[in-house]
Structure formats: C-alpha cells, structure tokens
N, C-alpha and C positions, 0 to 999 in steps of 0.2 A: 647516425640513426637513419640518414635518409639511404644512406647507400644497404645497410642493411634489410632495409625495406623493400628495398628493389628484387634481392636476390628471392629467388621462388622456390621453393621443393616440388620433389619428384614424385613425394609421397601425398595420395590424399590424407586425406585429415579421417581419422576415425570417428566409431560412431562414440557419442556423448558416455561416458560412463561414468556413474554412481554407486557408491560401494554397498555391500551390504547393509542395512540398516536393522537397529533392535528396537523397542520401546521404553526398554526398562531393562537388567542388567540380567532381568532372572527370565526373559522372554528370550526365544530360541530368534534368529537373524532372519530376515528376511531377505532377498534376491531377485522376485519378482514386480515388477513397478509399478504394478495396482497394492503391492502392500506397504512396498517404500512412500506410494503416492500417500498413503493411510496416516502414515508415520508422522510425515512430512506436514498434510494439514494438520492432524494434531497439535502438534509444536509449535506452529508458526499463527495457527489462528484457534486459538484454545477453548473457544465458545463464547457465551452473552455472560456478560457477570453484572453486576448492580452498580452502581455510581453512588459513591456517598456525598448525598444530597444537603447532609447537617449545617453544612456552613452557608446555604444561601437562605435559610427565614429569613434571617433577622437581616437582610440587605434592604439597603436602600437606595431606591432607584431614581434618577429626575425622570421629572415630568417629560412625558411623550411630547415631540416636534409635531405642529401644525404646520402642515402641507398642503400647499392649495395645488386642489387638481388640474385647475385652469393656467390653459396654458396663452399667454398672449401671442399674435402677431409678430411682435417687437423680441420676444425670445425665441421665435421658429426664423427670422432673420438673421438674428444674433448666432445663433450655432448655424446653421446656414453659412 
C-alpha cells in the first residue's frame, strides 16, 4: 500500500461529475446542477413532518434536581 501511494500520475484529476439525474421515472433527466441541486435536496431533506406525540402523556417523570446556585470557595479550589 505504501509503495503504491508514493507513485503519482501524470494526469490531473478531473472535474467532479454527476450523472444525469430524474425525479420520478415519468420526468424528463436533468443535466444542469441547479436542477440535480433541486433533486438532490428533495431526497435527502424531504421537508418538516409531525412527530407522533401519543406516547408521552401518560409518562412519568421524577421529580426536578435542586441545584444550588451558590458556588463556595472550597469548590472554586477544588477544580482549580
């Protein structure tokens, strides 16, 4: 691996490509990358949709932790 790592090409590296892209099977392809871009959020981030909420009424929760805001001396040493 390492020795294959060493060796270099001649050639640069081309630009990135991504193939045509459709939306649906009955939509004509697209090829331009404001509409691949289009496609691509689509798919990957689909919009807000609702969380179903039904299973947390009836939870039961403990009792909230009392925190005291005060901080002494002896514990600004301590982490110190």
């Amino acid at each position: 691996m390492s020795k294959w790592s060493r060796h270099t090409t001649k050639e640069l590296p081309g630009d990135p490509y991504l193939p045509t892209l459709c939306q649906t099977n009955q939509d004509q392809y697209t090829s331009n990358n404001r509409g691949k871009a289009k496609i691509l959020a689509k798919r990957f981030f689909p919009g807000v949709g609702q969380a179903d909420l039904q299973d947390t009424s009836n939870q039961i929760y403990p009792p909230p932790l009392n925190i005291s805001y005060m901080i002494s001396v002896k514990e600004i040493k301590d982490t110190i």
